[in-house]
DSSP file (Angstrom, degrees, kcal/mol; ACC not computed):
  #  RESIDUE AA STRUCTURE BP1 BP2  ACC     N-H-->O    O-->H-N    N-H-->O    O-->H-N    TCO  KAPPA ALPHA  PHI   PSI    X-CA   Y-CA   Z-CA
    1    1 A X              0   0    0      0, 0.0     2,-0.4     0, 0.0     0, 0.0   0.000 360.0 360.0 360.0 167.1    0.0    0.0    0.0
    2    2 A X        -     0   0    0      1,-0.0     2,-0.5     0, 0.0     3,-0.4  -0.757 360.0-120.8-115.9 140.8    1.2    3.6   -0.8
    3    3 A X  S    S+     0   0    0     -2,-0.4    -1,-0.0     1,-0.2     0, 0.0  -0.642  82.0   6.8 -96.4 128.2    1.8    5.5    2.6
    4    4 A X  S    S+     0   0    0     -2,-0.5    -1,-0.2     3,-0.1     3,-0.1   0.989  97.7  91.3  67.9  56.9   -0.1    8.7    3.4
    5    5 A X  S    S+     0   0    0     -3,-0.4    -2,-0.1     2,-0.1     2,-0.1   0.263  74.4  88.4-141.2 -18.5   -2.9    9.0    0.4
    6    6 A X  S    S-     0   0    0     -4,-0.4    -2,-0.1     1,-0.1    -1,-0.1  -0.489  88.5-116.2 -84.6 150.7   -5.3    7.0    2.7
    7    7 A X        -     0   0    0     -2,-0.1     2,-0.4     1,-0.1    -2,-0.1   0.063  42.9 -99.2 -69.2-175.7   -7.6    9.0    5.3
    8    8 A X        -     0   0    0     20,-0.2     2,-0.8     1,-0.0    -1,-0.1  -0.830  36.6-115.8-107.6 162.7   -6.7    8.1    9.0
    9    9 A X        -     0   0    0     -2,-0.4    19,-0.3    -3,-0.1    20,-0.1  -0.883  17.2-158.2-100.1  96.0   -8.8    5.6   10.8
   10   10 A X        -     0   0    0     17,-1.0    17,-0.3    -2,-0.8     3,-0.0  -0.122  10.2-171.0 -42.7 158.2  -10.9    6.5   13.9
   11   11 A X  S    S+     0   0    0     15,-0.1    -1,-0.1    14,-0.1    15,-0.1   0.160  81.1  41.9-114.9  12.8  -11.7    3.2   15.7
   12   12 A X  S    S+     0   0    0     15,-0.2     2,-0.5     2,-0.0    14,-0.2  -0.363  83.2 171.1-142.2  57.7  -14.0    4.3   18.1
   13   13 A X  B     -A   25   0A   0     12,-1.3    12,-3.4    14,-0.1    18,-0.2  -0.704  31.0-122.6 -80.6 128.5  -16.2    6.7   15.9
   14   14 A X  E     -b   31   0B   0     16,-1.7    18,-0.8    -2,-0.5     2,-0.4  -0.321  22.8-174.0 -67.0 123.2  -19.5    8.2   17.2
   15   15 A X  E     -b   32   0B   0     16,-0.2     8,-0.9     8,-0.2    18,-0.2  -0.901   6.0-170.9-129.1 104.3  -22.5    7.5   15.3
   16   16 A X  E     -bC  33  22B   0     16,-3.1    18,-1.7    -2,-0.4     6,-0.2  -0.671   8.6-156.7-102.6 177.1  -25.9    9.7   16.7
   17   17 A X        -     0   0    0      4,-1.0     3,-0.4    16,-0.2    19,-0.2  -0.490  25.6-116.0-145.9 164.6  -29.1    8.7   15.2
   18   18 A X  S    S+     0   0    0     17,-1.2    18,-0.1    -2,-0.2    17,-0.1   0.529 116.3  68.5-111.0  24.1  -32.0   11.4   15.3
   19   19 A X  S    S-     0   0    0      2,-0.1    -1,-0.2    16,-0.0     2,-0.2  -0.363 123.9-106.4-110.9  13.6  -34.1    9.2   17.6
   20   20 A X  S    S+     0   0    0     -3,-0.4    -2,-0.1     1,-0.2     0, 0.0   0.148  77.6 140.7  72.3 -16.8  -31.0   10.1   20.4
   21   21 A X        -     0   0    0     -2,-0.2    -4,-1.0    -5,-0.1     2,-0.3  -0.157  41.6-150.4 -73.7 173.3  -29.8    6.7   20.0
   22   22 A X  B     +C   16   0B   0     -6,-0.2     2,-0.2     2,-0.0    -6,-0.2  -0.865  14.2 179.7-108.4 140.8  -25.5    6.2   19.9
   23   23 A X        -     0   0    0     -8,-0.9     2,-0.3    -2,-0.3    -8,-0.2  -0.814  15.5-149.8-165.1 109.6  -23.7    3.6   18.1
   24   24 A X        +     0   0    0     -2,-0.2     2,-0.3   -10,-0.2   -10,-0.2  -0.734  33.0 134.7-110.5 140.2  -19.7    3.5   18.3
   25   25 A X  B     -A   13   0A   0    -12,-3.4   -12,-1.3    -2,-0.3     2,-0.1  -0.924  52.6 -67.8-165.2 175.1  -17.5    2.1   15.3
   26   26 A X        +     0   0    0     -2,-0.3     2,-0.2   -14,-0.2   -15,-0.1  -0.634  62.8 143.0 -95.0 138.0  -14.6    2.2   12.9
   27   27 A X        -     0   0    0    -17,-0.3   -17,-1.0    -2,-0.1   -15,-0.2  -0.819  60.0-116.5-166.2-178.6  -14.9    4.8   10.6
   28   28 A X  S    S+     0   0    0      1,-0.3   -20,-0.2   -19,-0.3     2,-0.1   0.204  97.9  50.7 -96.6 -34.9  -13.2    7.3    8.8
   29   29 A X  S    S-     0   0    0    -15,-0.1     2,-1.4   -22,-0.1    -1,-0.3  -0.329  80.9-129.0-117.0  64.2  -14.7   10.4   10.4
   30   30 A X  S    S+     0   0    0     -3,-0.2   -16,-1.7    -2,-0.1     2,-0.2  -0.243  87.2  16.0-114.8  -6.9  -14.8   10.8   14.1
   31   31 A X  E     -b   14   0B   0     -2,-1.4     2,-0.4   -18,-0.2   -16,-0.2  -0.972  64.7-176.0-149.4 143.0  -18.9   11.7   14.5
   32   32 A X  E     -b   15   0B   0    -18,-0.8   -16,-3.1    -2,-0.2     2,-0.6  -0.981  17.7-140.8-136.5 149.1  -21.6   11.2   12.1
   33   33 A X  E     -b   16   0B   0     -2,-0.4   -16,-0.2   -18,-0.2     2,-0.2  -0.924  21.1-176.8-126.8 116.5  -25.2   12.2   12.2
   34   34 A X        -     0   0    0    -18,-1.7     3,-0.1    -2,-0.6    -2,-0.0  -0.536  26.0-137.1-112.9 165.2  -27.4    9.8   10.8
   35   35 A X  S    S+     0   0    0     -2,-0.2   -17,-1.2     1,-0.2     2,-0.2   0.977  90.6  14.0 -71.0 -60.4  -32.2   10.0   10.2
   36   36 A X        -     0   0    0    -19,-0.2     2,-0.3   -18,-0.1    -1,-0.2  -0.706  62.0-172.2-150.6 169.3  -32.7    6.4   11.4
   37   37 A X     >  -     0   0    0     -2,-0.2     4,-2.0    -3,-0.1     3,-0.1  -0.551  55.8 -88.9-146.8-173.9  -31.0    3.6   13.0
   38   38 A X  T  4 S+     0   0    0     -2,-0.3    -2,-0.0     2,-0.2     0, 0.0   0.758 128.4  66.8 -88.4 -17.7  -32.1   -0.2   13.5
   39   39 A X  T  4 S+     0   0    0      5,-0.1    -1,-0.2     1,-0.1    -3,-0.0   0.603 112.5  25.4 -50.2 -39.3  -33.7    1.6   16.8
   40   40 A X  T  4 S+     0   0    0     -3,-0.1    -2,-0.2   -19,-0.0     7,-0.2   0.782  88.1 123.8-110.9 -51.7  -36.1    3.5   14.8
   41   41 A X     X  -     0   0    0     -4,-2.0     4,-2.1     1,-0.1     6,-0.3   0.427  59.1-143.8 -11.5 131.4  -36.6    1.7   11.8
   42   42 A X  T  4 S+     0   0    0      2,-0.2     4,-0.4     3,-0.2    -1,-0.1   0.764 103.9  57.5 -85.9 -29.5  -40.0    0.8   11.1
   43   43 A X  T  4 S+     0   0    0      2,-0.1     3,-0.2     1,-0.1    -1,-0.1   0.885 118.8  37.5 -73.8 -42.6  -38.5   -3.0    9.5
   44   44 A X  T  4 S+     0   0    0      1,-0.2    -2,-0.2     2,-0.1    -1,-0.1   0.971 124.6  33.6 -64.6 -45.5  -36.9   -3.4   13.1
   45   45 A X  S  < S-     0   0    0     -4,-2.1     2,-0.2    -5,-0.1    -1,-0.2   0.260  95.9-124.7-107.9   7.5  -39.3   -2.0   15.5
   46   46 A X        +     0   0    0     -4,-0.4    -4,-0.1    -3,-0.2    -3,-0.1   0.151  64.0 138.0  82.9 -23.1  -42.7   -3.0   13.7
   47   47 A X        -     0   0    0     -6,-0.3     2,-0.4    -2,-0.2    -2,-0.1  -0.146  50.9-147.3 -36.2 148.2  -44.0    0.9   13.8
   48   48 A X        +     0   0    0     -3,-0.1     2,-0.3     2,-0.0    -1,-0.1  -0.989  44.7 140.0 -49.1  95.6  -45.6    2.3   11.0
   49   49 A X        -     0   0    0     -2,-0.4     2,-0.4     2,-0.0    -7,-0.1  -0.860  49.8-125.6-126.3 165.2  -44.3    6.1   11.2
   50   50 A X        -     0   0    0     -2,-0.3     2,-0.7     2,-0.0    -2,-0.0  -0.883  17.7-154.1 -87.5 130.5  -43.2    8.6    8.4
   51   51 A X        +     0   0    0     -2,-0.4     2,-0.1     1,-0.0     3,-0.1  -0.936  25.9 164.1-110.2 141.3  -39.6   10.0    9.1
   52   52 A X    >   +     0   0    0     -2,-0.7     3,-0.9   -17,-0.1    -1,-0.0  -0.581   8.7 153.8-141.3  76.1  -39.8   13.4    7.2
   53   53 A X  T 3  S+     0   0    0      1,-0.4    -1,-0.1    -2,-0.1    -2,-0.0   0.636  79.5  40.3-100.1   5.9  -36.6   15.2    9.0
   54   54 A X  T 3  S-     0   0    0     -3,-0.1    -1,-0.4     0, 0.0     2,-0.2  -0.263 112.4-106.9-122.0  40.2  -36.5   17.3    5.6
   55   55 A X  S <> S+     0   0    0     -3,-0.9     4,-1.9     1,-0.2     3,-0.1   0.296  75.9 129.6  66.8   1.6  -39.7   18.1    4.6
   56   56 A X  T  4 S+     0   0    0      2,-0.2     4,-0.4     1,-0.2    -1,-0.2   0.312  71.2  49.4 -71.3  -7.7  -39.9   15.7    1.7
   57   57 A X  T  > S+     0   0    0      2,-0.2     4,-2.2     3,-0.1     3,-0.5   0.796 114.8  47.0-126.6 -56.3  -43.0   14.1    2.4
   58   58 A X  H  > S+     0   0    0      2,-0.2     4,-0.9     1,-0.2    -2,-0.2   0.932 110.1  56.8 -22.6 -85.7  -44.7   17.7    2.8
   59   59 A X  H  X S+     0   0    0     -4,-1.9     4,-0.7     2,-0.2    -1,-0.2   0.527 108.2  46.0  29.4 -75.8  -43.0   18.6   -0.3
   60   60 A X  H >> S+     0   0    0     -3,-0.5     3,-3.1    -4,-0.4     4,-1.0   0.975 111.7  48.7 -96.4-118.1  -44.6   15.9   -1.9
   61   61 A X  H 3X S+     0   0    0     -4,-2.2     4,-1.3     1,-0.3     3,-0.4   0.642 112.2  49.0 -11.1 -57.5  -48.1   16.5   -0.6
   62   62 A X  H 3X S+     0   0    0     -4,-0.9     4,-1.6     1,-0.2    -1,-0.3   0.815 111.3  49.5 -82.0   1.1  -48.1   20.1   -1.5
   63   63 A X  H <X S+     0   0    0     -3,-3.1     4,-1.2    -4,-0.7    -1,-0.2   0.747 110.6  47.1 -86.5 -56.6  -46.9   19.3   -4.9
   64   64 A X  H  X S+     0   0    0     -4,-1.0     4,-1.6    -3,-0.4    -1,-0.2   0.708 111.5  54.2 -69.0 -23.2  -49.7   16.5   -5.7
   65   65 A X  H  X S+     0   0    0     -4,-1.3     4,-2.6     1,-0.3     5,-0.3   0.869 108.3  54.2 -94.4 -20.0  -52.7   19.1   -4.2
   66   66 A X  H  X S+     0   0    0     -4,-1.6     4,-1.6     1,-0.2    -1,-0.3   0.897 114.2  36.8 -85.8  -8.1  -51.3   21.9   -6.8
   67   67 A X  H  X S+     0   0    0     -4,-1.2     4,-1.1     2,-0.2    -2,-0.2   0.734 113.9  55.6-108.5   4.5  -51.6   19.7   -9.7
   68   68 A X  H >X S+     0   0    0     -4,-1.6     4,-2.4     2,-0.1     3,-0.8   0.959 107.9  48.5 -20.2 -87.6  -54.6   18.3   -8.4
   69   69 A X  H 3X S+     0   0    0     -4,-2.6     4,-3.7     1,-0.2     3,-0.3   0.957 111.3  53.5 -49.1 -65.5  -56.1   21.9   -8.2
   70   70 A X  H 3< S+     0   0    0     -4,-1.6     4,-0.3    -5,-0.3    -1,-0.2   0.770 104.0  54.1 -43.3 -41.5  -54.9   22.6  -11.8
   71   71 A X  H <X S+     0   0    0     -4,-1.1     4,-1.9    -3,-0.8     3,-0.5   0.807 108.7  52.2 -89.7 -11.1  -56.6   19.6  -13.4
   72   72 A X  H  < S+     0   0    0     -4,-2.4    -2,-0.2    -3,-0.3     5,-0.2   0.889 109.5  41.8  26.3 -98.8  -59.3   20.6  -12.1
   73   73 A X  T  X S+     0   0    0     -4,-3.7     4,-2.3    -5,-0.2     3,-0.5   0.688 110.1  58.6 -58.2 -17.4  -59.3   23.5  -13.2
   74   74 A X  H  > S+     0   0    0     -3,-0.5     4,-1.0    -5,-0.3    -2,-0.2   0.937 110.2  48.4 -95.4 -60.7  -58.1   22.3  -16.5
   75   75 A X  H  < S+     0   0    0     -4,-1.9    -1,-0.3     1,-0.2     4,-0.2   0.274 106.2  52.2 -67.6   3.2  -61.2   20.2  -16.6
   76   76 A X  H >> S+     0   0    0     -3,-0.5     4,-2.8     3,-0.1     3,-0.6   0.699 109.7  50.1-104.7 -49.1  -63.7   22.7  -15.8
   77   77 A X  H 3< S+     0   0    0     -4,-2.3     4,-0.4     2,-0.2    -2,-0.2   0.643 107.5  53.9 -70.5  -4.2  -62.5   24.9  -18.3
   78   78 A X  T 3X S+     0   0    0     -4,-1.0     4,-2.5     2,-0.2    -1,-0.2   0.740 108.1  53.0 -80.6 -37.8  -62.6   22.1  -21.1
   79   79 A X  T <4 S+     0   0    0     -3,-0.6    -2,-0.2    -4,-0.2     4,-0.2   0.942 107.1  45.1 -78.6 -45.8  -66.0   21.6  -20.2
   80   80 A X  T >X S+     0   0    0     -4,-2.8     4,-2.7     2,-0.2     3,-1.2   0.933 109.9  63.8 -54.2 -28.8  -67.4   25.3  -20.6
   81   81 A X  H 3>>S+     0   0    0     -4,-0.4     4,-2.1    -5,-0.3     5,-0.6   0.990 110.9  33.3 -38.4 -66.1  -65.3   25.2  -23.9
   82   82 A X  H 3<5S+     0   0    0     -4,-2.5    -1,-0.3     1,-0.3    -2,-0.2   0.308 117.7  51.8-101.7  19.6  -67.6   22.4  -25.2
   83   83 A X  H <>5S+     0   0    0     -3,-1.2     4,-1.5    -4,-0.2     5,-0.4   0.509 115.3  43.8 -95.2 -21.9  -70.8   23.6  -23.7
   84   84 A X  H  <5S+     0   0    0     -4,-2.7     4,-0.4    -3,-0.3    -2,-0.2   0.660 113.6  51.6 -72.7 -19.4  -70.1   27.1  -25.2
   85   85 A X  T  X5S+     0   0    0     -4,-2.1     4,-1.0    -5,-0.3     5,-0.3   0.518 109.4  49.5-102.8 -10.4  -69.0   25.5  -28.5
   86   86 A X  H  ><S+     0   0    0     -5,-0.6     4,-2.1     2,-0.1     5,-0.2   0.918 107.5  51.7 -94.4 -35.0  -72.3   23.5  -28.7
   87   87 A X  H  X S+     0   0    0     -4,-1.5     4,-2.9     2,-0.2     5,-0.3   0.816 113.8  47.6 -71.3 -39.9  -74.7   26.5  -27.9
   88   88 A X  H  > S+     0   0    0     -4,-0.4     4,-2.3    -5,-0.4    -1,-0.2   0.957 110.6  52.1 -60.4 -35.4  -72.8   28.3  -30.9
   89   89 A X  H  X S+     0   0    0     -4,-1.0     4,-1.5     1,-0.2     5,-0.3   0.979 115.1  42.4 -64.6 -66.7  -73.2   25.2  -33.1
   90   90 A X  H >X S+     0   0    0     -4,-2.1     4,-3.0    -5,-0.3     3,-1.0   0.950 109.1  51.5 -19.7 -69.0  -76.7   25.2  -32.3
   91   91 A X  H 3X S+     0   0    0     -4,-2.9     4,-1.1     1,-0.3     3,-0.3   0.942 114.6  51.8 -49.7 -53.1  -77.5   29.1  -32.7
   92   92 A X  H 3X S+     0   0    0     -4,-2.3     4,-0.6    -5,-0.3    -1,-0.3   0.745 108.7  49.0 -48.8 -37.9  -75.6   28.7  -36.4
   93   93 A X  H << S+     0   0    0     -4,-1.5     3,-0.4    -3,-1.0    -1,-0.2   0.839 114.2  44.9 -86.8 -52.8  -77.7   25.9  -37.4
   94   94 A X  H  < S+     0   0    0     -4,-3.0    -1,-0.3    -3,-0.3    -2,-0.2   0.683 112.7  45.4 -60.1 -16.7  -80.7   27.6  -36.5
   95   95 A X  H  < S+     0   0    0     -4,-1.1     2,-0.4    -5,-0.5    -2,-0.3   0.600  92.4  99.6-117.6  11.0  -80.2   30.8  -37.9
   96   96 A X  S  < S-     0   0    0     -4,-0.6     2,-0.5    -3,-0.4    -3,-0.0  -0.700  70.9-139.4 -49.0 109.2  -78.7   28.9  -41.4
   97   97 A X        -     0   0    0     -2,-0.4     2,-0.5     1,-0.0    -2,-0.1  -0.710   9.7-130.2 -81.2 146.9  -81.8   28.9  -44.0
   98   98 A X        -     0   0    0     -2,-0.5     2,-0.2     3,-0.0    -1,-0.0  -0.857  10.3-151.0 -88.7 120.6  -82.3   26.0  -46.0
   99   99 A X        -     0   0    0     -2,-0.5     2,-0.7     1,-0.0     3,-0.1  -0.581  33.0-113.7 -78.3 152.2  -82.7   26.5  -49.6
  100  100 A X        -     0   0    0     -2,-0.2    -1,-0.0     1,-0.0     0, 0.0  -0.701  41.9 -76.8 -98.2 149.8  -84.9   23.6  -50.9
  101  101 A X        -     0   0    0     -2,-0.7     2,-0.4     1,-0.1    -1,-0.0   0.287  38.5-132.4   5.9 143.2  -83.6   21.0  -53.1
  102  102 A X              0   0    0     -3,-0.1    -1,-0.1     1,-0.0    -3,-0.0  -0.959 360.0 360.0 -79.9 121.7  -83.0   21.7  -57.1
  103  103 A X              0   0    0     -2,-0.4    -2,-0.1     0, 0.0    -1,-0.0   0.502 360.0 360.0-121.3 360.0  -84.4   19.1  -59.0
């Protein structure tokens, strides 16, 4: 191995969780701050929770309700479209005279 291009090696590195838990280990950096642990985990501990410790899930939600609201909107305004375009077909139709037939 080539001396002094590899980082140095903690062997009692700090690992916090954001559930309070602690978990000490070889690593590379001497503290790390991690969302979830085997502590928290919803496959370890059976919970069903949402961890959202960035807003992602929020995010998300408001994201879905604007384009929600838009087709919607999108769809109301397709539908006066083709109820306005059907009273106009109408009125023309009605106010077209029919010449009769040539024979």
């Amino acid at each position: 191995m080539k001396k002094k291009i590899h980082p140095e090696y903690h062997e009692k590195a700090l690992i916090t969780c954001a559930c309070g838990a602690t978990l000490e280990t070889g690593s590379t950096q001497k503290t790390m701050q991690v969302e979830i642990c085997s502590q928290c985990h919803p496959f370890y501990t059976g919970k069903k929770k949402i961890i959202d410790t960035t807003g992602r899930v929020d995010r998300f939600k408001k994201i879905t309700e604007k384009t929600r609201v838009k087709k919607e909107a999108r769809v109301k305004s397709a539908a006066k479209k083709s109820v306005k375009n059907k009273l106009e077909r109408d009125a023309k139709s009605k106010t077209k005279k029919t010449q009769p037939l040539k024979k």
